[in-house]
N, C-alpha and C positions, 0 to 999 in steps of 0.2 A: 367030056360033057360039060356045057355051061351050066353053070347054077341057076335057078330061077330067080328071076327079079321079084323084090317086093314090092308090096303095094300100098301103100298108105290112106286109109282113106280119115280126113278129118274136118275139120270146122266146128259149130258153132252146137251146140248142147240142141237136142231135139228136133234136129234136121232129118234122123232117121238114116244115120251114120251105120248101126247094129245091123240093120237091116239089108242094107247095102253091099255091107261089109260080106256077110251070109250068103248071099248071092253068090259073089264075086267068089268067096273059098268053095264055093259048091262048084261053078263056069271052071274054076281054073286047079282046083285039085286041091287048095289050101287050108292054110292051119292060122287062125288068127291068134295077135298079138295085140292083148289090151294094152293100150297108151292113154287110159284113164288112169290119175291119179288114187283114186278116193276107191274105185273101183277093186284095188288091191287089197281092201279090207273086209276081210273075213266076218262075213256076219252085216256086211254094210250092204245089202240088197233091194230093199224099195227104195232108199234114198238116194241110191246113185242107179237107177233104172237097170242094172245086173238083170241081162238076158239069164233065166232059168236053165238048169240045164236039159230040162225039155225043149226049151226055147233055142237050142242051142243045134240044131239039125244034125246031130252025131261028131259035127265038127270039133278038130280037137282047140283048146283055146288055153292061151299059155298068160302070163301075169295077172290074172285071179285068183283071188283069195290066196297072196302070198304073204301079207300083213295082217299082225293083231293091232287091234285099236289102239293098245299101248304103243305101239311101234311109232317110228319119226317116219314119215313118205319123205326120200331124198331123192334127186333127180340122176344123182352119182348112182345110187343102188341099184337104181331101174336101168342106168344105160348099160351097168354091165351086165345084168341080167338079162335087158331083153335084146341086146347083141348077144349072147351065146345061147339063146332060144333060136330069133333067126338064122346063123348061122351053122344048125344045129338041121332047122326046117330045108335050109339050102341044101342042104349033106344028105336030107332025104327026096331029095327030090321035089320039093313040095314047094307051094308060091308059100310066105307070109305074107297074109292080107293084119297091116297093123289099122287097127281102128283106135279111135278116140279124140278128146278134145283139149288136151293137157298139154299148153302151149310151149311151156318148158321143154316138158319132156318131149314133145315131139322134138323140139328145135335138139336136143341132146342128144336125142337117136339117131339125127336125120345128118345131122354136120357135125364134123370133128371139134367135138368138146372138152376140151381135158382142163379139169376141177380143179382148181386151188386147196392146197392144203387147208384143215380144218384145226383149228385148235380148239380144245374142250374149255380151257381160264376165260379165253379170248369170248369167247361163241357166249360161255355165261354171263362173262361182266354184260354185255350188252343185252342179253334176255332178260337180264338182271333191271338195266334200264328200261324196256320193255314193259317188265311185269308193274316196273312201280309208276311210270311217266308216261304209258299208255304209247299208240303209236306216234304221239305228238312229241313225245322226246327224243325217239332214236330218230323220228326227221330232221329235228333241229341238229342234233347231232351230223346226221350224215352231212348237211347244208353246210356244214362246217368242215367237212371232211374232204368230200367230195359232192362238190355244186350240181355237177353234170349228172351222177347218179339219183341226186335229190329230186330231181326235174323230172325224173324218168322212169322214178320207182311209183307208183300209187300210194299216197303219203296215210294209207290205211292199211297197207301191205304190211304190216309191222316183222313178221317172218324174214323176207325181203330184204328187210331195209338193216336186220340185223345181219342179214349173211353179208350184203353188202359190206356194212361196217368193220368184219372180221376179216373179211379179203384185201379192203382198203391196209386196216390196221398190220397185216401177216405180213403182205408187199409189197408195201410203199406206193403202189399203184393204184391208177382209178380203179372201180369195180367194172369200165366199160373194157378196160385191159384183156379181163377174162371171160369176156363174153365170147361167142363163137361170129365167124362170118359166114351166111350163107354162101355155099359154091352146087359144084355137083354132087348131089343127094349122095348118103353112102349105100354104098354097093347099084348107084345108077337107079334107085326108088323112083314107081313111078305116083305123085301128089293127086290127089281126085280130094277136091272140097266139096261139100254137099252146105246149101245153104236155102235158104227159102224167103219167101216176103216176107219184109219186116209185122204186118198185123196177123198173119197166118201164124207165124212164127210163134209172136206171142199167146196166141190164141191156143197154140199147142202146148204150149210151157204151161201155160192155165188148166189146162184136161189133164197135162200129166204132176203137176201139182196137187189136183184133186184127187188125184188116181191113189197117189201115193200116201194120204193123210186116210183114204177110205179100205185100202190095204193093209192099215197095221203099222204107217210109218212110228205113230208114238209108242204102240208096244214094241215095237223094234229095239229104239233107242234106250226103251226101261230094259232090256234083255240086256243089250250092249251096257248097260250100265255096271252090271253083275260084271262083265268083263273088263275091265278097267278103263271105258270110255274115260272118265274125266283125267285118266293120267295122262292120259296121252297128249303127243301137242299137236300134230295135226289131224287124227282122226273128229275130233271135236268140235273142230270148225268149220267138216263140211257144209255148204249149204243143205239146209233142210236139218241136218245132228244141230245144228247148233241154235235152230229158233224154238225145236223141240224140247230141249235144255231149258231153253230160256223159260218154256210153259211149264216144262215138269219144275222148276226150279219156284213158280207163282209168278215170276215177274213179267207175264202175259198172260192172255188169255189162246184157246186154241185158233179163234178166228184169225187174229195179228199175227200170232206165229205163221200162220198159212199162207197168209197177203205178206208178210216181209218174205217166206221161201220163194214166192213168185216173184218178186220184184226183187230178192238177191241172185236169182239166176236170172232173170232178164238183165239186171246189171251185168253179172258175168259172159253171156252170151254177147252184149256189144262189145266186151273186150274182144272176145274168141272172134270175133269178126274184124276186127278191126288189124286186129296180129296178124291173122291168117291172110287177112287180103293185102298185107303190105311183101307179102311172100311171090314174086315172078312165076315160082316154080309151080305152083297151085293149078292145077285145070279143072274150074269153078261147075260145076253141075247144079241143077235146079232139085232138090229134094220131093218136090210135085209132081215131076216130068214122070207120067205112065212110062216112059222107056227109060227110066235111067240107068238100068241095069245094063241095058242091051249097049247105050252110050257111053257107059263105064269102061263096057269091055273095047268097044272101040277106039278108045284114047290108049286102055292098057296094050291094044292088039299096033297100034301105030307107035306108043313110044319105047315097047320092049321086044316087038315082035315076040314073045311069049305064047303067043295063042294064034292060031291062024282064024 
């Protein structure tokens, strides 16, 4: 018996990806795999829109709430994690439908990635630089290091540009060395982007912004605080955890913090678009479209035959 193909469905933050996603494990039998980032933290719920699990149509859903906020989100953790989740869903019969919008990690799950060693001296001297020279120092850095990374990395990405700099320093190599090349998806996935009009779009980022600040996003973050929100290094900088800080912290007020969350995931969203669409393998859908679901399964029923 062949194993079922997965499904990926991804693009651009509040295109209405969860949704889609639900469908399609309902149409075809499956079990989703989150390939959100931020999502994996436990206790991180209204700020990273975390379908309920009422919300959740009985379906089983695998890389949630597998992170405490102290935890580091690594792209290496999740690939081996959520290959032996699908692999696992394969074994039973069952489609993975992977949702989400984590560009990395898609790219890490999706094509043959394999990680450069990590050194813990190396990895700090430069967070080291980081923590005291802001991200304007490990860029100048990298510009010295490797030019072509420096071009390439978001010179705000401070994260980034440190791992950058510890891969450069490990292997004598640029950091574009150990990037992956896209080919044929692994295990034959089939890509479904969900995207929408660029003012729509916004217009939805905005509702679900408000949504989230009239839900309890600030008492969220005071609870996560009891749990070691601030030790952590990337649970804290999610968008939205990190403008809430800023407020709980006085150094804004709650309206600013609101309008920066909307306008740092509208920033983020023109990344997630811009990544995604530079990808061939992508088969673009409209997030609007009254049929999308039915369209969905039509692209999965042509490129896997999976479904009659």
């Amino acid at each position: 018996m062949t194993a079922p193909v997965p499904v990926a469905v991804v693009g651009p933050t509040a295109t209405g990806k969860s949704d889609l996603g639900l469908d399609l494990a309902c149409a075809l039998g499956g079990e989703i795999v989150n390939i959100d980032a931020m999502q994996q933290y436990r206790g991180m719920d209204i700020g990273t829109a975390k379908l309920t699990v009422a919300e959740r149509r009985g379906i089983a859903h695998h890389q949630l709430d597998v992170l405490d906020v102290v935890d580091t989100a690594t792209v290496a953790r999740y690939q081996e994690a959520a290959i032996a989740d699908i692999e696992a869903i394969r074994a039973r019969g069952s489609v993975p439908v992977v949702v989400g919008g984590s560009m990395m990690y898609v790219q890490s799950l999706l094509d043959e990635w394999e990680f450069p060693a990590t050194d813990p001296q190396v990895r700090a001297k430069w967070e080291a630089v980081l923590a005291d020279g802001g991200p304007a120092a490990v860029h100048a850095a990298l510009q010295q290091a490797d030019p072509v990374a420096a071009a390439t990395i978001l010179p705000t990405d401070g994260r980034r540009m440190v791992r950058a700099l510890e891969v450069v320093e490990l292997t004598g190599r640029p950091f574009a060395a150990s990037q992956p090349q896209r080919g044929e998806p692994r295990w034959g996935t089939v890509i479904l982007g969900v995207d929408r009009d660029t003012a729509e779009l916004d217009e939805r980022i905005a509702r679900r912004t408000d949504l989230m600040f009239e839900r309890g996003l600030v008492d969220e973050v005071r609870g996560l605080l009891d749990h070691g929100l601030r030790d952590g290094v990337t649970a804290k900088r999610a968008i939205g955890y990190a403008q809430v800080l800023e407020y709980l912290d006085g150094d804004c007020d709650l309206d600013h913090a609101r309008e920066r969350t909307f306008i740092g995931t509208r920033r983020y969203v023109r990344r997630q678009r811009s990544w995604f669409r530079r990808d061939p393998r992508v088969n673009w859908l409209d997030g609007a479209d009254p049929d999308l679901t039915a369209t969905a399964l039509r692209i999965v029923a042509a490129s896997s035959g999976s479904i009659s």
